[in-house]
LUMBA-99159 format. One record per residue (C-alpha): y, x, z; residue in one letter. Coordinates in steps of 0.2 Angstrom, whole numbers, padded with zeros to 4 digits, always signed. Each point is the difference from the previous one (the first is absolute). Layout:
N
YXZa
...
END
This chain:
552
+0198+0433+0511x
+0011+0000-0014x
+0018-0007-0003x
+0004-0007-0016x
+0018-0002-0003x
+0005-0019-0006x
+0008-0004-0017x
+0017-0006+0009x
+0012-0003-0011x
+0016+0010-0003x
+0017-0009+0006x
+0008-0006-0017x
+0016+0009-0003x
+0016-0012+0004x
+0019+0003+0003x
+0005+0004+0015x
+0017-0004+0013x
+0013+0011+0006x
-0010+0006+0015x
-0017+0003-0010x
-0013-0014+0001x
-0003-0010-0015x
+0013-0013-0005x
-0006-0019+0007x
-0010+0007+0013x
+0000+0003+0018x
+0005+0015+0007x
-0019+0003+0003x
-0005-0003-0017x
-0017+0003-0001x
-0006+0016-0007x
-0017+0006+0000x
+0005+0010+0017x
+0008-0015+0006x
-0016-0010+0000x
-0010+0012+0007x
+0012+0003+0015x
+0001-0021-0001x
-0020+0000+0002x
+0003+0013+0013x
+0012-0009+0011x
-0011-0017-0002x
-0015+0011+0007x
+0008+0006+0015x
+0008-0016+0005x
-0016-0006+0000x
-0007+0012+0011x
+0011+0000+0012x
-0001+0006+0016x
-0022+0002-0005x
+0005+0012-0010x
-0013+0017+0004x
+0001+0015-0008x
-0012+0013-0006x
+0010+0014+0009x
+0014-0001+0013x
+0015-0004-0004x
+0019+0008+0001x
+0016-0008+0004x
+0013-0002-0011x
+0011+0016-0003x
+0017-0006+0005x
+0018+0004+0003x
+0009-0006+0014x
+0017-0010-0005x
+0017+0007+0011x
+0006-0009+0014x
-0016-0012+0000x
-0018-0003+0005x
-0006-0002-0019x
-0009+0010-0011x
+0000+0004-0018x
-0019-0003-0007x
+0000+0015-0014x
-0010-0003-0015x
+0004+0015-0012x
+0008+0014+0000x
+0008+0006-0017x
+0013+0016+0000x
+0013+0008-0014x
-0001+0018-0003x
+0016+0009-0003x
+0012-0012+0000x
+0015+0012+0006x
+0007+0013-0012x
+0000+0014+0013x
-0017-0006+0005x
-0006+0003-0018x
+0007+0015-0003x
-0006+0008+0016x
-0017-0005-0006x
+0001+0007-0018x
+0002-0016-0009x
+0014-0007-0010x
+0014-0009+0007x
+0002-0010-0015x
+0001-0020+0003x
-0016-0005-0008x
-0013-0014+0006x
-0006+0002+0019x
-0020+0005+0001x
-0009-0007+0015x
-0014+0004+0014x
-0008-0008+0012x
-0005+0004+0017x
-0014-0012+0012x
+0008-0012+0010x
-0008+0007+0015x
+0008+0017-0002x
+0014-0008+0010x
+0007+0005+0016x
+0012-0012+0007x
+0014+0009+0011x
+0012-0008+0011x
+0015+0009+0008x
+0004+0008+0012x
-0021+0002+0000x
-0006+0016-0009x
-0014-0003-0014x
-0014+0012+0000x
-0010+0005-0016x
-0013+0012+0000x
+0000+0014-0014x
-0010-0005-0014x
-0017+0007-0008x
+0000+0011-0011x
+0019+0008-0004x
+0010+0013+0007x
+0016-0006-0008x
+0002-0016+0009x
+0017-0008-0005x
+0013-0014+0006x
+0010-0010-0013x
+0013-0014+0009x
+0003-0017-0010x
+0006-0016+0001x
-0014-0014+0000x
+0000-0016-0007x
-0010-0016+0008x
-0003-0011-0013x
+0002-0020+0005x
-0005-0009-0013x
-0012+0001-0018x
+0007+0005-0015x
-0008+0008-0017x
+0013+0006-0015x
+0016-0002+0010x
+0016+0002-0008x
+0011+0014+0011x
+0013-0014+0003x
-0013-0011+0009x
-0010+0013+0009x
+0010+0000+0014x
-0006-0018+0006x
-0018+0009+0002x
+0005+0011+0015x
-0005-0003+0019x
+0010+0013+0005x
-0001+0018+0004x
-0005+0014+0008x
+0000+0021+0000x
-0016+0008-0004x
-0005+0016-0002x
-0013+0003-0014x
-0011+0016+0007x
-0008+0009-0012x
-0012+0014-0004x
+0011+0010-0012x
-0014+0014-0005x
-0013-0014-0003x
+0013-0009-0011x
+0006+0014-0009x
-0019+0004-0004x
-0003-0016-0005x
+0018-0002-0011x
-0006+0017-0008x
-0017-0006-0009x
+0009-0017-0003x
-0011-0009+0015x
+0006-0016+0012x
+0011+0005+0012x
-0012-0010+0012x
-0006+0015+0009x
+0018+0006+0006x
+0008-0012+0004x
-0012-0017+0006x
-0011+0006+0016x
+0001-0004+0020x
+0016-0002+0008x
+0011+0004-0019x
+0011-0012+0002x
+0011-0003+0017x
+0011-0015+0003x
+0014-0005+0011x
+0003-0019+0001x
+0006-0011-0011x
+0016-0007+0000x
+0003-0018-0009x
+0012-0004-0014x
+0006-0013+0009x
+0007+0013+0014x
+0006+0014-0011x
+0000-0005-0017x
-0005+0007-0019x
+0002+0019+0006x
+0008+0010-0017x
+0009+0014+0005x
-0002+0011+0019x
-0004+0014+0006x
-0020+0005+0002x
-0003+0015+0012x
-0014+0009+0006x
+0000+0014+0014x
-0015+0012+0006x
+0002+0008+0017x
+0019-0004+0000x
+0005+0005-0016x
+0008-0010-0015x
-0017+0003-0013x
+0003-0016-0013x
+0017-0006-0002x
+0005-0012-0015x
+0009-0017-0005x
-0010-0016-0003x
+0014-0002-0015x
-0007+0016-0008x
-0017-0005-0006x
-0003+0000-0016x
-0006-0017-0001x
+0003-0011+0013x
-0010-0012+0010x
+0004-0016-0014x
-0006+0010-0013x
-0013+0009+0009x
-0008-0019+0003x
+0004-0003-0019x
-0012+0014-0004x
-0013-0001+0010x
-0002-0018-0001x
-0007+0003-0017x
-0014+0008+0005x
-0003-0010+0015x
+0001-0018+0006x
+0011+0004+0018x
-0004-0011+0014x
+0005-0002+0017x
-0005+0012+0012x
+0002+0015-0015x
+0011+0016+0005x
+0008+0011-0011x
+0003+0016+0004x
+0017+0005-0012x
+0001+0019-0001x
+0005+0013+0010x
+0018+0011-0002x
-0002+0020-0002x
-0005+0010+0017x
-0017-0003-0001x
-0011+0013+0011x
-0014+0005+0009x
-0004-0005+0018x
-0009+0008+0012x
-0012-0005+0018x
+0014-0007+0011x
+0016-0003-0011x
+0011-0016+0003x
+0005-0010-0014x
+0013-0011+0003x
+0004-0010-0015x
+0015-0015-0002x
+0011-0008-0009x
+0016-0005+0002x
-0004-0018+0005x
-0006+0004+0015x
+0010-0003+0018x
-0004+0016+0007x
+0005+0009-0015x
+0015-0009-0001x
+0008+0000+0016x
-0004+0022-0001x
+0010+0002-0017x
+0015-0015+0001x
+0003+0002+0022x
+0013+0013-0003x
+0004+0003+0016x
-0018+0002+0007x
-0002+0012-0015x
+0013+0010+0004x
+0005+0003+0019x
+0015+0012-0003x
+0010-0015-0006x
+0011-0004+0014x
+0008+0015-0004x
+0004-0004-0016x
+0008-0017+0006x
+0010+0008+0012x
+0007+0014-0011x
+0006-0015-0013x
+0007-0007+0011x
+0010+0015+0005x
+0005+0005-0017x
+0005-0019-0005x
+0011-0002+0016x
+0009+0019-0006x
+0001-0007-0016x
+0007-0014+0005x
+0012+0007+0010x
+0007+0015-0013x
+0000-0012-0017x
+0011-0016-0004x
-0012-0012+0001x
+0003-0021+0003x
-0013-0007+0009x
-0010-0015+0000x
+0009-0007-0013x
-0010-0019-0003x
-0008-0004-0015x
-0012-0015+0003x
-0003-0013+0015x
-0014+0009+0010x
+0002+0005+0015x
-0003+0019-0005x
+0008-0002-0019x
+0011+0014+0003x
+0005+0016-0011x
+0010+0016+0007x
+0010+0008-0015x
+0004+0020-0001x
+0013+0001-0018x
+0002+0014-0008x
+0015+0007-0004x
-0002+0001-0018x
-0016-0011-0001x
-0009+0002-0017x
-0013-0012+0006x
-0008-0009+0014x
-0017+0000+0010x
-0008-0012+0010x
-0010+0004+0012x
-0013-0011+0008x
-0008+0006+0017x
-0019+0000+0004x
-0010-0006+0013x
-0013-0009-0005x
+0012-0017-0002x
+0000-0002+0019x
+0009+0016+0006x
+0014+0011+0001x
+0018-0001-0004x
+0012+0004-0014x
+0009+0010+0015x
-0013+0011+0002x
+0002+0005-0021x
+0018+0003-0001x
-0006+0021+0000x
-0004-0003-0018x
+0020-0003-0006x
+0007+0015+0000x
-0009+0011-0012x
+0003-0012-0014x
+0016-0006+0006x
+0005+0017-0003x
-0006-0001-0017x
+0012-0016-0005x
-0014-0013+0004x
+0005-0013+0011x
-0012-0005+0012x
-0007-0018+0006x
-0012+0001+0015x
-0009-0019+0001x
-0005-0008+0016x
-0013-0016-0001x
-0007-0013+0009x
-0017+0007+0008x
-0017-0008+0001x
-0009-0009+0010x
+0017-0010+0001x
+0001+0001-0019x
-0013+0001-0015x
-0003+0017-0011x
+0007-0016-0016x
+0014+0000+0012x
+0005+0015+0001x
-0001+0004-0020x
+0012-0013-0003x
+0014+0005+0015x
-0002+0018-0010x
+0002-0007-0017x
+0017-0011+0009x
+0005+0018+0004x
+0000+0007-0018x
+0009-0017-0006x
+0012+0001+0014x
+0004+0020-0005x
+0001-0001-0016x
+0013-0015+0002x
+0009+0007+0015x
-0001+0019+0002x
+0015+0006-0008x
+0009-0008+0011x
-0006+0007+0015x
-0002+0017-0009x
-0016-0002-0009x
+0001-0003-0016x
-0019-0001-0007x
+0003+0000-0020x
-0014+0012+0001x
-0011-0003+0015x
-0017+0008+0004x
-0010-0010+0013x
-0012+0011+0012x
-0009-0001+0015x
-0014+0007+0012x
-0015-0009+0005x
+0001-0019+0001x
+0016+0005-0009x
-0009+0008-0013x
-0010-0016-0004x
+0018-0009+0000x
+0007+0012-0012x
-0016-0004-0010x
+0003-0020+0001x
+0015+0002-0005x
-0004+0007-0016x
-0013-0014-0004x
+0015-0012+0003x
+0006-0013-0015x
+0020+0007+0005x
+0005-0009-0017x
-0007-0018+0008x
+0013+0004+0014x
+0012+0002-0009x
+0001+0020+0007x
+0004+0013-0013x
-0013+0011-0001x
+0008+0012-0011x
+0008+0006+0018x
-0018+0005+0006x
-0003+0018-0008x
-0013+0006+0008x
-0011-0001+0018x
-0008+0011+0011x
-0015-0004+0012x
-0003+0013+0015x
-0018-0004+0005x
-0002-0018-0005x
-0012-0014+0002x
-0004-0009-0016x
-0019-0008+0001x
+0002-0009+0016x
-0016-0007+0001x
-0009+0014+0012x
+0012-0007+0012x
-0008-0016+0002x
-0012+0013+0010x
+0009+0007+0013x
+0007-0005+0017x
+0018-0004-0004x
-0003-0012-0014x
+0001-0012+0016x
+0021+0004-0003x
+0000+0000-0018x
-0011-0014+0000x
-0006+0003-0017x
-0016-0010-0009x
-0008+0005-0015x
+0012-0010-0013x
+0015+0007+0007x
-0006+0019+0002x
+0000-0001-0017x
+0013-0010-0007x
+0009+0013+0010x
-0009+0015-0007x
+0010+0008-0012x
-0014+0008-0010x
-0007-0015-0006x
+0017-0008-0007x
+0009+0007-0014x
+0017+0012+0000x
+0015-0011-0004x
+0013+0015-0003x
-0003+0012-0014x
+0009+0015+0013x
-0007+0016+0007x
-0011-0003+0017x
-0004+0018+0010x
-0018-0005+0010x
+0001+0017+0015x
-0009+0002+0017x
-0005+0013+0014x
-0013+0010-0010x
-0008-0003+0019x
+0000-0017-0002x
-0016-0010+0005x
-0010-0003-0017x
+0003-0018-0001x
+0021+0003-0003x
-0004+0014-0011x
-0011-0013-0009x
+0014-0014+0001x
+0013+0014-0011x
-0014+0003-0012x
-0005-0016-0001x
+0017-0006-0005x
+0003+0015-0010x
-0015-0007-0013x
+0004-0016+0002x
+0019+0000-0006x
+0002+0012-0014x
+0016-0006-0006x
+0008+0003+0016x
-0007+0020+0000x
+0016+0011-0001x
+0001+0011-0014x
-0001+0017+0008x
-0014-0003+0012x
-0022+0000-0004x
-0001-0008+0016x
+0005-0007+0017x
+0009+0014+0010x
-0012+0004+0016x
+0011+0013+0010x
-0009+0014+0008x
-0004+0003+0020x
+0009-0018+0002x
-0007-0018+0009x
+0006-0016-0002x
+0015+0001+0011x
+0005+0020-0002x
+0001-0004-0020x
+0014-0012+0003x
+0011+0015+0005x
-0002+0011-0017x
+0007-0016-0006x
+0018+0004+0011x
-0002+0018-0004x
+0010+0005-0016x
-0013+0015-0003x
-0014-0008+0000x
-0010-0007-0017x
-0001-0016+0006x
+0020-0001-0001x
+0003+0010-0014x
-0014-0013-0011x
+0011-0016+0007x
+0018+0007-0005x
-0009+0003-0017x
-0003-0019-0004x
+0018-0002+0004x
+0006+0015-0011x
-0012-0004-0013x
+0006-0017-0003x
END
């Protein structure tokens, strides 16, 4: 028998809209594809549930969706190759931003993975260099061809973490004689899954730390924020090439680490979106155990502190119940900090902060320790403005209780940090506040995306939903003070604070204090031991903070 192909005609050549298909038509315009899937569709309806086939058939490969009893049908799988700098340098290649190349791998080489369940993949056919690369996934929702970066967003289903496996020694074979990658990196089992987790539940995802671990130990690690095009673009790109369609995934490229694995190796992979991930890097206090010691020894050096300096305590400046500030003059006072206490806006006391006075009191700073009204009986929106009512009220009226604040550097640790933070993205001259008084900030382990908190357990007293996490994020709004902020933390931080200085760090350059290249992460300390190098008049942490006011 022989097949003679019909003399169909060629789609004429039209303009098109902003989202691909040709202007004054539907938004499935027919195309020569179009019709035949058309025809197709018409043939299947017909059959029904008659439908026989020549061989047996396979179900659907599929992904299930978190926190549901659906499934994601998968259609294609298309992935970006090097799309991290690190990852390209690693793998001899130029980091320079040019236009992201594609592969493709069989939608059945899937293998969906739902946690706490461990996923098992038997080692390929033919390599002895079997390697993992962990990436963020993208379900597409809807069709789209040609789509403009600004639009590509509606597309998305949501998203997942993947990890694209590959056979590195067929792929560098292949990549040597300039052959298809197909070989090394499409085959059984290439491409693992965890489930998908909607838009509607966590969002358009830019920014986060990806992870990967082998046995236990930290393998890949890199920033969502650092590829080198992101997921807008990454759509823009391919959507040239390829009409994407609901039930497409995209595996975006991985960060550097990439390694071989072995028989019996564990592969955790995770972003930063997930619960479990969340709860281990933002529950402090599960993290680390030795911190009621460190409570109790603040407590002890505040109440010595308290008891050896002039102080005037719990002076009001605002009608909450808590809006209270204890002020420590200085005898010759040269400027003034204010100092706004952590615990995670629904703990601790300025009483238990009064240990950090007397180092810079000793220096002529005059020193303003804040209390505020605590969630859940207050809201973190709250709680920003009782601590911008304490600058207004200082400013105004600290002289006369000792503390003048001509020259005023705002800190804090933890919650306190992000506080510091909102107040530099605050509009002072709409308040009718001087900001020329504000010379400078310092934020001790702060929390400045507060969108991974949606996740964990204690949102249920912060009461946070996605709008507000990130209205009250301050790495998405924009610096309003033109003044030196100093971003430090424990060096043994988890890896999501350490990610929040750095984060903040890139995102506000103007606010970058001349002398540093970066945030200030002090060796051998946590979360709660750094705070006491920042009461310690030897310590880096202290001498940076006396530099923004000598500086000025």
């Amino acid at each position: 028998m022989r097949w003679t192909p019909s003399r169909a005609r060629h789609p004429t050549v039209s303009p098109t809209r902003a989202d691909g298909y040709p202007a004054g038509s539907s938004l499935g315009a027919e195309t020569c594809e179009h019709a035949a899937r058309r025809i197709l569709d018409k043939l299947m309806t017909a059959a029904g549930a008659s439908m026989k086939y020549a061989i047996p058939a396979w179900d659907c490969p599929s992904v299930p969706i978190a926190g549901g009893a659906l499934f994601y049908p998968v259609r294609h799988i298309y992935c970006v190759g090097r799309n991290y700098a690190e990852h390209a340098r690693e793998m001899g290649g130029d980091a320079a931003k040019e236009p992201p190349f594609f592969f493709t791998k069989s939608a059945d080489a899937i293998v969906p993975v739902v946690p706490p369940d461990v996923g098992h993949v038997q080692y390929p056919l033919a390599t002895k260099n079997y390697h993992h690369e962990i990436e963020l996934v993208v379900a597409i929702g809807a069709r789209g061809v040609r789509v403009a970066p600004e639009r590509a967003n509606a597309l998305i289903y949501g998203y997942a973490v993947g990890l694209d496996m590959t056979r590195r020694d067929l792929q560098a074979a292949l990549r040597e004689i300039k052959r298809p990658w197909d070989l090394g990196k499409s085959f059984a089992q290439a491409a693992p899954i965890a489930p998908i987790h909607p838009v509607s539940e966590v969002g358009y995802v830019s920014r986060g730390r990806i992870s990967l671990e082998v046995n236990g130990a930290i393998r890949q690690q890199g920033d969502l924020a650092d590829m080198i095009w992101d997921v807008p673009h990454v759509l823009h790109f391919l959507s040239q090439y390829y009409e994407l369609l609901p039930g497409d995934l995209i595996f975006t490229g991985t960060p550097s680490g990439v390694g071989a694995v072995v028989a019996g190796d564990e592969n955790p992979g995770m972003t930063s979106s997930g619960a479990a991930f969340a709860e281990r890097e933002y529950n402090l206090r599960a993290a680390f155990p030795d911190h009621p010691q460190w409570f109790a020894r603040w407590a002890d050096d505040s109440e010595r502190s308290r008891t050896s300096m002039r102080v005037v305590r719990d002076v009001r400046y605002g009608p909450g119940p808590k809006q209270t500030v204890d002020l420590f003059p200085a005898e010759r006072p040269r400027g003034a900090l204010l100092f706004i206490h952590g615990g995670y806006w629904r703990a601790l006391d300025k009483d238990d902060h009064s240990f950090i006075a007397p180092s810079f009191v000793a220096e002529g700073i005059g020193v303003a320790v804040v209390n505020y009204d605590l969630c859940p009986g207050v809201r973190i929106a709250h709680i920003v403005e009782q601590c911008r009512q304490a600058i207004d009220w200082l400013t105004r009226e600290g002289e006369s209780h000792g503390v003048p604040a001509r020259r005023l550097i705002v800190g804090g640790h933890s919650a306190g940090g992000h506080l510091t933070a909102m107040m530099f993205a605050t509009d002072w001259k709409a308040r009718g506040t001087s900001a020329g008084a504000i010379v400078g900030g310092v934020s001790i382990s702060g929390v400045f995306d507060l969108q991974p908190l949606l996740k964990v357990s204690f949102n249920s007293d912060l009461g946070l939903d996605p709008q507000s996490a990130r209205e009250l994020s301050p790495i998405h709004l924009d610096p309003r003070l033109d003044v030196p902020l100093l971003l430090a933390a424990g060096a043994n931080e988890t890896s999501e604070f350490i990610r929040q200085s750095r984060g903040l760090w890139q995102s506000w350059p103007r606010c970058r204090p001349r002398t540093r290249n970066g945030p200030l992460f002090v060796p051998g300390k946590h979360h709660f031991s750094v705070l006491t190098e920042f009461a310690d008049p030897q310590s880096e942490l202290f001498a940076a903070t006396m530099d923004i006011f000598d500086s000025e």
